[in-house]
N, C-alpha and C positions, 0 to 999 in steps of 0.2 A: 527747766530749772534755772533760766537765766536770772532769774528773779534772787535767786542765791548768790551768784555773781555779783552781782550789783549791789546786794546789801553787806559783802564781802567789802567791796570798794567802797565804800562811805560810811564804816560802821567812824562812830567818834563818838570823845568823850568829853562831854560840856568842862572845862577847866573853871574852877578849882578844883584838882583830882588831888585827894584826901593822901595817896599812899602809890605806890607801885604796884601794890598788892592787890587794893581792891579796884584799880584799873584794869589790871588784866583777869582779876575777877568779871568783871560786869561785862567785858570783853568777847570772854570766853563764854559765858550764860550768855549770852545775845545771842551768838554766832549758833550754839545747838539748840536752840530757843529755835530760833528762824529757821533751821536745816530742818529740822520735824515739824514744824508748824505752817510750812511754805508746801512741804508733800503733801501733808494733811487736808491743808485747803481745796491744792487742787485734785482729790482723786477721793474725796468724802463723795457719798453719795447723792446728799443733799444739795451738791454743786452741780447735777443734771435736772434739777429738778419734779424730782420723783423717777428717772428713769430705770427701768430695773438694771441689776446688777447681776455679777455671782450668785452662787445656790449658797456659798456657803459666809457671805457678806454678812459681818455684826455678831459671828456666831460666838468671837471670845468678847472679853474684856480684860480690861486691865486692872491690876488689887498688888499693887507691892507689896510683898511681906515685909513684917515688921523688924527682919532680920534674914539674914543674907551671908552664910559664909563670914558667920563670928562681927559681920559688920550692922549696927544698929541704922535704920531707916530714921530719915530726917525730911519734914517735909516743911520748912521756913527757915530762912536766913537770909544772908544779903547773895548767895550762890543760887537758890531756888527762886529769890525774886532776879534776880538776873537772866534766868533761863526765861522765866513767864516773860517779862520783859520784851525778848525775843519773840517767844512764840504769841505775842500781841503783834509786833513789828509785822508778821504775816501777814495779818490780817484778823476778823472771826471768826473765832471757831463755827465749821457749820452747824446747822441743827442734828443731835444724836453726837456730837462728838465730844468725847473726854479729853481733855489734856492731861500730862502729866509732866508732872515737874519734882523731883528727888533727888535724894544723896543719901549715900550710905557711907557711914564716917565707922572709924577703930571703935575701941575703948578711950581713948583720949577727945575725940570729938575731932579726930581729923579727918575730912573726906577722903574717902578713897575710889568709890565711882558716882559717874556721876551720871543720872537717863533724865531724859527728854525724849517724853513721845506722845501718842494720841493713839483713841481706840474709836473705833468707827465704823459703818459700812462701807468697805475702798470697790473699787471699780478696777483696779490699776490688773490690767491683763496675764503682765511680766512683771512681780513685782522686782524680781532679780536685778533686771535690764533697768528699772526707775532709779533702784539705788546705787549701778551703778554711773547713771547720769547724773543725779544727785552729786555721787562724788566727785564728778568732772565737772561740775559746776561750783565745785570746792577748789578746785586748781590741777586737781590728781588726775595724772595720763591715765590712759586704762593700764600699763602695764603697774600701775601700783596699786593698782583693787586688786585682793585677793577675795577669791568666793568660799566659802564655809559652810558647812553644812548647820539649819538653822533648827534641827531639832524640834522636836516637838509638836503635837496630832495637828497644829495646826496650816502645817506647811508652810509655803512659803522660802523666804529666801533669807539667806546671809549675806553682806558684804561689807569690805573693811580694808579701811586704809591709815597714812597719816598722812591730814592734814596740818598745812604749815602754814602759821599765820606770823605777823610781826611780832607776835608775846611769846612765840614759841612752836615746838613741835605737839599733836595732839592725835595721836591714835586713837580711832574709835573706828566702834561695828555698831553695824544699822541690821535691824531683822524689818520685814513688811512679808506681812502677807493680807489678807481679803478681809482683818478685826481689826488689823494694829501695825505701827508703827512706830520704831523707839530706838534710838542714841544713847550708844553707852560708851562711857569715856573715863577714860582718869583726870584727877584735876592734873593741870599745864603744870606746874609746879612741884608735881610731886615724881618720884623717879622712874621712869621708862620703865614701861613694859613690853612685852613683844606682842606682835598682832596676835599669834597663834594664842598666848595663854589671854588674851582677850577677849578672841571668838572664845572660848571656853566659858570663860564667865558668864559674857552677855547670853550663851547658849542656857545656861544653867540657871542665870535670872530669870531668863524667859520661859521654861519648864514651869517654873514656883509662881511667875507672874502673870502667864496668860491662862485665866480661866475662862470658862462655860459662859457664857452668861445668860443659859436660861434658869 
């Protein structure tokens, strides 16, 4: 995951920057943009070549609902091209892989989570042990990943930290398992939450969002 590293350490923002706002908008879409789309790349299956995988590789996929715990699903703005943005910064998606890029805002039309992830045939053996390299390739020791139980037939893993960047502090939980991968976060800007009722959410998004895909 050094590749997250490093795109930590040169993320910028061409000047003239329009506001404060949507700098650390495009900012922050880059940065989970690039954290699910930099896994994605490397642990698609299509980045062996045909080689086989898991029994149970590609069995879900990804379908946000169109609502989410009173919150309405949004999929364009300047926050969703931010994020793709990022998950271009990766590189291409391989062959068979979905991105995804959402928000889910109030009644007012304020976000309030935000995912980035990708659904695909993964390879990745421990998906546990990837995300939490992933988050140590975010700046986070191991003693600040907490593990969480990720819910849901399709196994797999939880983990979750905050990451701290120059615009701010940004808790978020990552699930992966052998379909999917996906980043769920609150926007930078809006008022802290605790990792625990985090994992909660992202566990419950993910219930309603990873289905079957036969």
């Amino acid at each position: 995951m050094n590749e997250i590293t490093q795109y930590y350490g040169n993320v910028q923002v061409t000047p003239p920057v329009p506001s404060k706002n949507k700098r650390v908008l495009k900012v922050v879409g880059m940065v989970l943009g690039f954290a699910a789309g930099s896994f994605a790349v490397k642990f698609a299956l299509g980045a062996l070549g045909g080689a086989d995988g898991p029994a149970d590789a590609g069995r879900y996929k990804l379908v946000p609902p169109a609502s989410f715990q009173s919150l309405t699903l949004q999929v364009d703005g300047p926050r969703v091209d931010a994020i793709k943005q990022g998950q271009n910064q990766s590189g291409p998606a391989q062959p068979g892989t979905t991105r995804v890029a959402v928000v889910y805002a109030d009644q007012a039309g304020t976000a309030q989570l935000v995912v980035s992830g990708a659904a695909a045939s993964f390879r990745d053996e421990d998906p546990g042990a990837e995300l939490t390299t992933a988050l140590k390739g975010m700046g986070l020791e191991e003693a600040e990943i907490t593990t969480h139980d990720a819910g849901n037939p399709a196994g797999g893993a939880m983990r979750c930290g905050t990451v701290v960047i120059a615009e701010g502090s940004m808790p978020m939980c990552m699930w992966a398992d052998h379909s999917s991968l996906v980043t769920v976060t609150v926007p930078i800007e809006n008022e802290p939450v605790t990792i625990d009722a985090l994992a909660a959410q992202a566990r419950e998004l993910r219930a309603a969002m990873e289905v079957s895909a036969s």
